[in-house]
Rosetta silent file (secondary structure, phi, psi, omega in degrees, C-alpha in Angstrom):
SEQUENCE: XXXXXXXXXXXXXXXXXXXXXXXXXXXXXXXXXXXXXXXXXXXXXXXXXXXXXXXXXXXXXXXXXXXXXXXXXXXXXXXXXXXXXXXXXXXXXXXXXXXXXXXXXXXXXXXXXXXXXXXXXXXXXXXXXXXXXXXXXXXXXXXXXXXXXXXXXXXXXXXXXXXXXXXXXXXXXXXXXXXXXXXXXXXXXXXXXXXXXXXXXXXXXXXXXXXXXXXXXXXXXXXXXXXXXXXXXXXXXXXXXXXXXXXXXXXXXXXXXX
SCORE:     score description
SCORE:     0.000 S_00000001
   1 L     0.000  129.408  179.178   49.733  -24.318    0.719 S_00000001
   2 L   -83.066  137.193 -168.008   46.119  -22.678    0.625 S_00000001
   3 L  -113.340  144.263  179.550   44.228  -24.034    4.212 S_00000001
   4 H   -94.073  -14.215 -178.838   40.042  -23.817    3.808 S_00000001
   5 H   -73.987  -43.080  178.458   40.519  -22.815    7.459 S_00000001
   6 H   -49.687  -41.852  170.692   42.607  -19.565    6.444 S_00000001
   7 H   -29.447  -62.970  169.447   39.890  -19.016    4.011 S_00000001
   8 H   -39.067  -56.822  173.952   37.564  -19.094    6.349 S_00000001
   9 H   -80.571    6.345  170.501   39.309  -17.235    9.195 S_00000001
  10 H   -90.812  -52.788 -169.282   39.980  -14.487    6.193 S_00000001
  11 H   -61.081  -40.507 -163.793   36.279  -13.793    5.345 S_00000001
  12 H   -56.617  -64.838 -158.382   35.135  -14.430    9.519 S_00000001
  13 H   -65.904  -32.948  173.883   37.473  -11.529   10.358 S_00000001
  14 H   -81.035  -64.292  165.799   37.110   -8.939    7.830 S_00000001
  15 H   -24.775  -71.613 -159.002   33.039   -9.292    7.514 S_00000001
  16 H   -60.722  -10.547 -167.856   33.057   -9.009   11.024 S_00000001
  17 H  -102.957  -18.303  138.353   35.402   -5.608   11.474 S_00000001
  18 H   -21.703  -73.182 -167.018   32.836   -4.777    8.472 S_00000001
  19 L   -95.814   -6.108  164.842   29.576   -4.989    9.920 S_00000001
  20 H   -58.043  -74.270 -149.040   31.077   -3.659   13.493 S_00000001
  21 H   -53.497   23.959 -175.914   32.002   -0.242   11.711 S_00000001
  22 H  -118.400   -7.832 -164.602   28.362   -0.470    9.789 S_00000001
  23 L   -85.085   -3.623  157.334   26.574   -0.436   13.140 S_00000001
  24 L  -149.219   90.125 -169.455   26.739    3.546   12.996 S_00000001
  25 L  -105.631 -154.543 -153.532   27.419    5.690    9.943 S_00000001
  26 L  -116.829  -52.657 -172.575   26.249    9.103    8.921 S_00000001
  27 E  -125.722  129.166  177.529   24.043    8.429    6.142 S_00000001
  28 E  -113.135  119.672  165.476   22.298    4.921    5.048 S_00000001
  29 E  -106.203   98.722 -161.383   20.788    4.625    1.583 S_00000001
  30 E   -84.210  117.697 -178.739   18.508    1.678    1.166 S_00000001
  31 L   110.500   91.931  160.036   18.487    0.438   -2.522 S_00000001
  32 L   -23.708   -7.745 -156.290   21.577    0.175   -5.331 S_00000001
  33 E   -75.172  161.882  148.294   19.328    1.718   -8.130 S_00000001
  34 L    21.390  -70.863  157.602   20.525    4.763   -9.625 S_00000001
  35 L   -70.085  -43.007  168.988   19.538    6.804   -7.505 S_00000001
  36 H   -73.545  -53.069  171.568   21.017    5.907   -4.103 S_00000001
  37 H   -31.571  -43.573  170.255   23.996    4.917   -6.313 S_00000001
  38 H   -92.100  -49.883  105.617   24.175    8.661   -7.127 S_00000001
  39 H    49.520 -102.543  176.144   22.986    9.721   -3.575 S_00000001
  40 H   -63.921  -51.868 -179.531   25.512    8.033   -2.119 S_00000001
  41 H   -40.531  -54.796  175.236   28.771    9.238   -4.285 S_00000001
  42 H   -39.142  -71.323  172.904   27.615   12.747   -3.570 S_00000001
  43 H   -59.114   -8.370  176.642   27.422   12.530    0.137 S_00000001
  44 H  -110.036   10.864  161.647   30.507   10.623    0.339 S_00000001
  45 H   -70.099  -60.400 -159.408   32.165   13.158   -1.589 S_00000001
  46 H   -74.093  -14.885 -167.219   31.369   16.042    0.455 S_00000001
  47 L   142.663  -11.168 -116.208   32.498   13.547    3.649 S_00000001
  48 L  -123.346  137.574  169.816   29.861   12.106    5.067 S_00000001
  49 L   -80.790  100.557 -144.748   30.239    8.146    5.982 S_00000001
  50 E  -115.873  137.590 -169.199   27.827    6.554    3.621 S_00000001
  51 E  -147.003   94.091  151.815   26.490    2.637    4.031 S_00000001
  52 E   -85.995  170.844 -178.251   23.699    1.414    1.180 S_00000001
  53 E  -154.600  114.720  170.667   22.207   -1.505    1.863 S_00000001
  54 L  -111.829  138.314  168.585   20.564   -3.661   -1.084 S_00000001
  55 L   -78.966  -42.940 -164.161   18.530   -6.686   -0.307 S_00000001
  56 L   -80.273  165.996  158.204   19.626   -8.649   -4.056 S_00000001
  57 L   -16.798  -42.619 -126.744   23.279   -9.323   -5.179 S_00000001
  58 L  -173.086  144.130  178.958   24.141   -6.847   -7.489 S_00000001
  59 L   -83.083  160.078 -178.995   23.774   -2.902   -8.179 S_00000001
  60 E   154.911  -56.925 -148.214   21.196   -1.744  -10.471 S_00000001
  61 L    62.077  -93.767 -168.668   17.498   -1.959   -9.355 S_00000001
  62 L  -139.819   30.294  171.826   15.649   -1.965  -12.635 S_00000001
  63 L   -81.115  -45.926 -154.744   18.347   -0.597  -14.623 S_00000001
  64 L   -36.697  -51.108 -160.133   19.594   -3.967  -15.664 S_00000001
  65 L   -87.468   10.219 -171.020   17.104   -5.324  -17.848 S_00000001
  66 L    45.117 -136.136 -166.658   16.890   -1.549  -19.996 S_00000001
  67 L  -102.092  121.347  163.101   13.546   -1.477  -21.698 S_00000001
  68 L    47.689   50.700  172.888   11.453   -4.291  -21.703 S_00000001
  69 L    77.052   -3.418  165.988   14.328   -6.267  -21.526 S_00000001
  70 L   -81.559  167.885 -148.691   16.328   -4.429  -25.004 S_00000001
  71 L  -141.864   58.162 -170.203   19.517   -3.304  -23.664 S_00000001
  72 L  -131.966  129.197  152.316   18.908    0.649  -23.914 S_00000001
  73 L  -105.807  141.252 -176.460   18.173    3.286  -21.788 S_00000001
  74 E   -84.038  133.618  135.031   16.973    6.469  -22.044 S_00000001
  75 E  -116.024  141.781 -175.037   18.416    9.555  -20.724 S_00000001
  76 E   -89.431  177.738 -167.010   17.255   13.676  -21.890 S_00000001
  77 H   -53.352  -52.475 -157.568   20.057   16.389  -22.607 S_00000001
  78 H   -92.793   52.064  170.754   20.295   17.880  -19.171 S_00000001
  79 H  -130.547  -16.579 -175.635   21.519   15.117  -17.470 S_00000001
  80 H   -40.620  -37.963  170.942   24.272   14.592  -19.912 S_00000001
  81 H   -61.891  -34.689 -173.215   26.726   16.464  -17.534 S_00000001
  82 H   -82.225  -26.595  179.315   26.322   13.543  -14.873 S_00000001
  83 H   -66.948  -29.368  161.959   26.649   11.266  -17.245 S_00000001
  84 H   -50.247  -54.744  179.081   29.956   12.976  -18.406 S_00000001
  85 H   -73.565  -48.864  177.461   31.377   13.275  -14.711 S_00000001
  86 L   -81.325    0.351  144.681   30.338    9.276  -14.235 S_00000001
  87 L   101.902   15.488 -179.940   32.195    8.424  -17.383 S_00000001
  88 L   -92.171  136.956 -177.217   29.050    6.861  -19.151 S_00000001
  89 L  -118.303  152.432 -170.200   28.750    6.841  -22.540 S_00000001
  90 L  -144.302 -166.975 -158.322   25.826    7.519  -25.027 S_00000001
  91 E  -178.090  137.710 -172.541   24.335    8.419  -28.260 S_00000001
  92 E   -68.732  159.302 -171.694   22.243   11.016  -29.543 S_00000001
  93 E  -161.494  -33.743  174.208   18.699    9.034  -30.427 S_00000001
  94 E  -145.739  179.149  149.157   16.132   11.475  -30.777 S_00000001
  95 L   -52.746  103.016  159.543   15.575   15.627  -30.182 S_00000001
  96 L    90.873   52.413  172.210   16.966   15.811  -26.647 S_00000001
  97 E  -160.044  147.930 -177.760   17.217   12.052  -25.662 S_00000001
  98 E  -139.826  164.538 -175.472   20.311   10.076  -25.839 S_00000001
  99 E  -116.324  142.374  142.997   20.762    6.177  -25.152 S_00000001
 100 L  -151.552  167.717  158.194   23.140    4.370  -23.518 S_00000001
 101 L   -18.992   82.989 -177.521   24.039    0.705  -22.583 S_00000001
 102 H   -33.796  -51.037  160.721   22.179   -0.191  -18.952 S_00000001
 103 H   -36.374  -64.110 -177.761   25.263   -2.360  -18.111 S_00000001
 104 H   -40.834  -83.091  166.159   27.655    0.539  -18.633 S_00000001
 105 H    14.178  -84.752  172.919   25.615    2.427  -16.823 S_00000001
 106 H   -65.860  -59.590  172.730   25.106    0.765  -13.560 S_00000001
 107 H    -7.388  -78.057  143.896   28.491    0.044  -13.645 S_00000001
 108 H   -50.121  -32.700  155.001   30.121    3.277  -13.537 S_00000001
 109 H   -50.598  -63.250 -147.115   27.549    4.322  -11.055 S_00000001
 110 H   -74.746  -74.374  169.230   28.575    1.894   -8.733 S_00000001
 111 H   -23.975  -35.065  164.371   32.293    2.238   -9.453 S_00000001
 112 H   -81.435  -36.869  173.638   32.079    5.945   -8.790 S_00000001
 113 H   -69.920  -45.169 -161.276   30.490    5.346   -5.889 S_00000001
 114 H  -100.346  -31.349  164.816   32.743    2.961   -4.207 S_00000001
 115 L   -40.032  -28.926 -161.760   35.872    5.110   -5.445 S_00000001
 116 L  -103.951   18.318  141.055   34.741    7.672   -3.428 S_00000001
 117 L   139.520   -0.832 -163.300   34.366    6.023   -0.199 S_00000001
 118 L   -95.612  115.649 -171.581   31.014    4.467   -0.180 S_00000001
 119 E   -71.628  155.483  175.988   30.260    0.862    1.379 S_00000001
 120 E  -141.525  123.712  164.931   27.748   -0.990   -0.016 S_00000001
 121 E  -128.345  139.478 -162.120   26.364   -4.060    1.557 S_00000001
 122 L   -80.237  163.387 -177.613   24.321   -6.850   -0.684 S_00000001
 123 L    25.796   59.089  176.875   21.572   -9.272    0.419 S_00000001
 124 E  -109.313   73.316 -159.508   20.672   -6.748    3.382 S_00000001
 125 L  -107.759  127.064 -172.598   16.859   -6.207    3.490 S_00000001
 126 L   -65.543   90.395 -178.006   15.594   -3.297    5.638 S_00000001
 127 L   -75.153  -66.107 -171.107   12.595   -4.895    7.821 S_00000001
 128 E  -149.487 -154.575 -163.739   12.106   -2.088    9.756 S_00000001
 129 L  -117.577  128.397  141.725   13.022    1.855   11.325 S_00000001
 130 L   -65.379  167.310  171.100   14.955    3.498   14.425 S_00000001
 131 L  -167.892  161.815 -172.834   13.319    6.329   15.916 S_00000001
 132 L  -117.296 -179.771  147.993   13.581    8.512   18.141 S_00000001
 133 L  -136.577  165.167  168.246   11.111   11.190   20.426 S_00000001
 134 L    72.763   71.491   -4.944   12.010   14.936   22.108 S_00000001
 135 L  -100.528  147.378  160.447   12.504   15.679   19.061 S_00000001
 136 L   -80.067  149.287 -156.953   11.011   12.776   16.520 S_00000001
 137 L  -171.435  112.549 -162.728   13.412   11.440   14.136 S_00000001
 138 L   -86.973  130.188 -166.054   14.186    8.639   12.527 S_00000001
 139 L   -87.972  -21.514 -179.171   17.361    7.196   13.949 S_00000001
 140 E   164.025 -122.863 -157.238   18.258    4.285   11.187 S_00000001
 141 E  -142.654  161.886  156.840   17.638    0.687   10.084 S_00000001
 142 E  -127.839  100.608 -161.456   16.644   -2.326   11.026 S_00000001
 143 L  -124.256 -178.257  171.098   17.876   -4.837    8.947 S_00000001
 144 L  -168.571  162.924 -175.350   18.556   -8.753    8.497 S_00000001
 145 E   -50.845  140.332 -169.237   19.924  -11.080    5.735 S_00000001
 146 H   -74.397  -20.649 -154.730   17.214  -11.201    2.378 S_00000001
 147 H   -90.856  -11.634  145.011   17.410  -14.855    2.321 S_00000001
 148 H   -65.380  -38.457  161.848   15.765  -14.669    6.092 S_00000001
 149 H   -49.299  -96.316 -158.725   13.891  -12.293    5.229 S_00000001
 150 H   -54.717  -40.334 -166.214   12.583  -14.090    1.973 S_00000001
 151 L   -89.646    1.977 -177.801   12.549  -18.023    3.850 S_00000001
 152 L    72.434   14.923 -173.241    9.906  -16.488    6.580 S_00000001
 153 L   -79.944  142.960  159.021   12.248  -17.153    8.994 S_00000001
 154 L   -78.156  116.660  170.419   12.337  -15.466   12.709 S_00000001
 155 L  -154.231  156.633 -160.664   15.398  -14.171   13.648 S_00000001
 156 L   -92.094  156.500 -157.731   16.306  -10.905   15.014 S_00000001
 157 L  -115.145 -164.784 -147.901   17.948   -8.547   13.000 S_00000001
 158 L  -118.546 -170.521 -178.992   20.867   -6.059   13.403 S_00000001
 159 L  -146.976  136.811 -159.886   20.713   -2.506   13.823 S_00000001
 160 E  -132.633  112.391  178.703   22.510    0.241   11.791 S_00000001
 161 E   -87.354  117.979 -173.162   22.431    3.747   13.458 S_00000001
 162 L  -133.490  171.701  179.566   22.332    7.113   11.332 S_00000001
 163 L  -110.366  -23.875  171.942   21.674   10.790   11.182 S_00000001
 164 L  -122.160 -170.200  176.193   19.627   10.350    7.859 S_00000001
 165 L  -145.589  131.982 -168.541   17.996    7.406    5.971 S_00000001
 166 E  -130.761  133.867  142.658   17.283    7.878    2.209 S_00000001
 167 E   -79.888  126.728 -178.861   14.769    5.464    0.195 S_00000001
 168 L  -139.098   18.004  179.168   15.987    4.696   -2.770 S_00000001
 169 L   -77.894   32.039 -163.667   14.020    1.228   -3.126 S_00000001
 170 L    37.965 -115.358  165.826   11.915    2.352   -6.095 S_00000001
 171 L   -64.863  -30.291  170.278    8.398    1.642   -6.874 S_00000001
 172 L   -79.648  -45.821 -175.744    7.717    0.147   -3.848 S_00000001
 173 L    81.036   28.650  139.663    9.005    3.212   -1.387 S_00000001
 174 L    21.905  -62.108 -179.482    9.935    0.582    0.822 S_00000001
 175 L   -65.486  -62.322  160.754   11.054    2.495    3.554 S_00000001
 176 H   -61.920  -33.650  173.080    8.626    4.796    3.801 S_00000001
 177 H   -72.214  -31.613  178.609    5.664    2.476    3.593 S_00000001
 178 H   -90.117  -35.458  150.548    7.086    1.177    6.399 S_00000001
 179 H   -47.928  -44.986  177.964    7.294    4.502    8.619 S_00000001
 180 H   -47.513  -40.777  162.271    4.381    5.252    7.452 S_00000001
 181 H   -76.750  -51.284 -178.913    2.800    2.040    9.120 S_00000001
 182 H   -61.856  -44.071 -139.192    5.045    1.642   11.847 S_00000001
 183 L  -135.739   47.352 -172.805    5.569    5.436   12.844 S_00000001
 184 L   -71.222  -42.746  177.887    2.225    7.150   13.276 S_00000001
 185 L   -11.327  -71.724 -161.003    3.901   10.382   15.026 S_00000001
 186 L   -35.098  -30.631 -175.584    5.445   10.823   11.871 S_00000001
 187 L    71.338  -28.595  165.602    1.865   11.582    9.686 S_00000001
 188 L    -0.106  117.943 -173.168    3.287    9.897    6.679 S_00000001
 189 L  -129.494  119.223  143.276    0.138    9.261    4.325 S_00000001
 190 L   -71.930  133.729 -151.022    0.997    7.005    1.316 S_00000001
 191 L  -109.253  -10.638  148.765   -0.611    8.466   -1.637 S_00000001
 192 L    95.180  114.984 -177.985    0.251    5.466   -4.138 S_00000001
 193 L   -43.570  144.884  158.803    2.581    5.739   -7.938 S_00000001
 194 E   -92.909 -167.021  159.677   -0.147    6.626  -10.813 S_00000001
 195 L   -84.484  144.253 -165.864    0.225    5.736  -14.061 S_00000001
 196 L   -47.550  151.154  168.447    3.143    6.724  -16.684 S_00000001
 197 L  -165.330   93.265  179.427    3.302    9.983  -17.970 S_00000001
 198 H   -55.995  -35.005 -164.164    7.155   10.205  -18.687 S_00000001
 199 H   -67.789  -64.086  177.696    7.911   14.039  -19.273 S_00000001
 200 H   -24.392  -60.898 -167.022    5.533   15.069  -15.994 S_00000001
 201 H   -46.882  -45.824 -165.387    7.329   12.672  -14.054 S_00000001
 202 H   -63.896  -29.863  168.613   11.071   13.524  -14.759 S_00000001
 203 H   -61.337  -50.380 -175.778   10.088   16.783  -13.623 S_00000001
 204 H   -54.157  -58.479 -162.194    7.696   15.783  -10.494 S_00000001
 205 H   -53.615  -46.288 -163.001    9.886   13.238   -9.357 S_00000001
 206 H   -85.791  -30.436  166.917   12.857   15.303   -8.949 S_00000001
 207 H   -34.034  -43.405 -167.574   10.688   18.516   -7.370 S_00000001
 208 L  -108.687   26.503  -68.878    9.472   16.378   -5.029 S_00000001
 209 L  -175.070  107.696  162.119   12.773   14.889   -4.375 S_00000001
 210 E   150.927 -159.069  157.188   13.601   15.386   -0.480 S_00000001
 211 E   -61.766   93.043  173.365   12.833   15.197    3.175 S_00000001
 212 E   -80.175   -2.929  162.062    9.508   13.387    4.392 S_00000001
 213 E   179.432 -179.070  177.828   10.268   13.712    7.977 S_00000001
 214 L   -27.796  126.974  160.357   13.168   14.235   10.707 S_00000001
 215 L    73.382   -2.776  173.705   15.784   12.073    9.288 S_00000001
 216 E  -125.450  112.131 -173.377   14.207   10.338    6.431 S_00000001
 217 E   -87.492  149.888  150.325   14.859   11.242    2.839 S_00000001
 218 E  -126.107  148.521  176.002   13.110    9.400   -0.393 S_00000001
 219 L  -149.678  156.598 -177.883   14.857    9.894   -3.991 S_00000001
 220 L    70.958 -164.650  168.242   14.042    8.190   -7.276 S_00000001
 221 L   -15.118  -43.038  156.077   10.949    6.126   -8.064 S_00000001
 222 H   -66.214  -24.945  166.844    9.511    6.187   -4.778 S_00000001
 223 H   -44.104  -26.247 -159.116    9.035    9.811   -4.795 S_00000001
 224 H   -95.001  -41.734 -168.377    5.825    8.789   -7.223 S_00000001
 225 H   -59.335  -68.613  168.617    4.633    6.381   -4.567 S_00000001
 226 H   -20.576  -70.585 -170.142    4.877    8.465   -1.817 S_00000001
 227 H  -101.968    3.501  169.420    3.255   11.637   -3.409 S_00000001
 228 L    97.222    4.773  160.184    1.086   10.087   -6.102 S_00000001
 229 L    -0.422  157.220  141.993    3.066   10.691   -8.845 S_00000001
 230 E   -91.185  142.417 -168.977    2.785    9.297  -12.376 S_00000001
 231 L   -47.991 -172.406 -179.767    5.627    6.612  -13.448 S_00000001
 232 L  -165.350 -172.730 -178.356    8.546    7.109  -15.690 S_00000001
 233 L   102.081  145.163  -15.737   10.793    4.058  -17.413 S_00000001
 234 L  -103.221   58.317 -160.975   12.575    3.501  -18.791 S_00000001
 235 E  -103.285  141.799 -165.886   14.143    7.137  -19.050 S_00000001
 236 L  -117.428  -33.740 -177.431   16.645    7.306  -16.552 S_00000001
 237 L   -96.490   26.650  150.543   17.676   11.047  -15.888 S_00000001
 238 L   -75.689  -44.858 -137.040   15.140   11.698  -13.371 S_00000001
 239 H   -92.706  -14.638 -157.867   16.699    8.984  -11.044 S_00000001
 240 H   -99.639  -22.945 -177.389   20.266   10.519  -11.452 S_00000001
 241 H   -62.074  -60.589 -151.856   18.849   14.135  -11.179 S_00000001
 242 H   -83.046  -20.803 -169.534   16.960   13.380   -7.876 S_00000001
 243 H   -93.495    4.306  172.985   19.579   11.325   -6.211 S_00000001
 244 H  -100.994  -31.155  178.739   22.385   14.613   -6.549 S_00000001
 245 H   -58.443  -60.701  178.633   19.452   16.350   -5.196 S_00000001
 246 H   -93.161   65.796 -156.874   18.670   15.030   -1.942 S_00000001
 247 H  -141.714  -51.105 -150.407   22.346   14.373   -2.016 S_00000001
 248 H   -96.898  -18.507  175.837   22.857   17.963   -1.872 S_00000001
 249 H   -94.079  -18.140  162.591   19.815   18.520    0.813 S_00000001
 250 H   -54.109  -89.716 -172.363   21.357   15.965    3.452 S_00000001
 251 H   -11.013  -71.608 -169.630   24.464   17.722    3.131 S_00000001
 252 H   -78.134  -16.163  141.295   23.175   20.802    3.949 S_00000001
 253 H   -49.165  -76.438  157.709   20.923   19.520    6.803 S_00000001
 254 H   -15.156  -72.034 -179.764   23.514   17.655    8.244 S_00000001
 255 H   -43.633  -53.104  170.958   26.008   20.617    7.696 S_00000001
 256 H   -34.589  -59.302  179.011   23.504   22.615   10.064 S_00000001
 257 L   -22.688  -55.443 -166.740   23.979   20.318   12.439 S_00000001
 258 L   -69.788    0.000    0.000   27.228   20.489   13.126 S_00000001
């Protein structure tokens, strides 16, 4: 016989031996999009204990809805190997641009991701930053449930301890905007996303694709906020480019470290 208490006392116990072992990991990547979604596989490849945190439901960001809601995406040839190693499939569509399925997509991001060791917890939204001084550094998150977040409610939120932090929240830059406010030590000047210009971007984006202070990373879409960028969308292999990037510059910070 199934008991709604066992239910109960099934979910109570694991969530809770959950969100213990979330209160200090190595690396936190705030936002499911693409980008942390690639991000995170990497670093939890080379070893590294990896915890995203999305405020919504579901992985994606702004993949889901392709282009203007048509159910395509763009990616250019020399991203084609990650799309190969994450099992995503495509079609040639123009000189040097290939299509594929948004679903598919996200999908196999995410799937790849959590094969390789990476937790991901949903309807988490990151209110505000640790930090540290002697030396400044940003120490982690501050986070609380979105639908608290979202109802205006006060309640105090939880705390998730790290040696980096990556934004991966997209257009908004989330993260950063809030160090930036929060954090004057830090110098952090938001210089605010332009307007599209696709090729510049997929280039810009991923150049500029890194470390903004002690402990705080940005990849994808927020890189344009942050440095003034011009947009992209809905072309896609900037976000997967830049999140194996600072994927690969944690690592080797970190790796210093040790």
């Amino acid at each position: 016989m199934i008991r709604e208490a066992d239910i109960t006392r099934s979910i109570v116990r694991y969530a809770l031996r959950d969100l213990e072992e979330f209160s200090e990991v190595d690396v936190v990547v705030v936002g499911a999009g693409p980008s942390g979604l690639t991000a995170s596989y990497y670093l939890c490849r080379e070893g590294f204990r990896v915890l995203v945190l999305e405020r919504r439901f579901s992985f994606g960001g702004g993949t889901g809805p392709g282009g203007n809601l048509l159910p395509r995406i763009v990616f250019q040839e020399e991203v084609l190997p990650l799309l190969n190693e994450f099992g995503v499939r495509y079609v040639k569509a123009a000189e040097g641009l290939y299509v594929a399925n948004p679903a598919e997509a996200i999908a196999k991001l995410a799937v790849k991701a959590l094969d390789a060791g990476v937790r991901v917890l949903f309807g988490a939204h990151v209110q505000d930053l640790i930090y540290r001084l002697s030396p400044l550094r940003v120490g982690g998150v501050v986070w609380v449930w979105t639908p608290v977040h979202d109802g205006g409610y006060h309640v105090d939120p939880l705390f998730t301890e790290s040696k980096a932090v990556v934004d991966a929240t997209g257009h908004e830059a989330e993260v950063i905007s809030i160090a930036s406010k929060k954090i004057p030590e830090l110098g952090l000047v938001m210089r605010g996303e332009r307007s599209a210009y696709a090729d510049l971007s997929e280039r810009v984006v991923v150049e500029h694709t890194g470390k903004v202070a002690s402990g705080l990373y940005v990849t994808g879409m927020a890189v344009a906020n942050v440095y003034g960028l011009p947009r992209m969308g809905p072309i896609f292999g900037g976000m997967l480019l830049s999140g194996k990037k600072v994927a690969e510059l944690i690592t080797k910070d970190l790796s210093s470290r040790k």
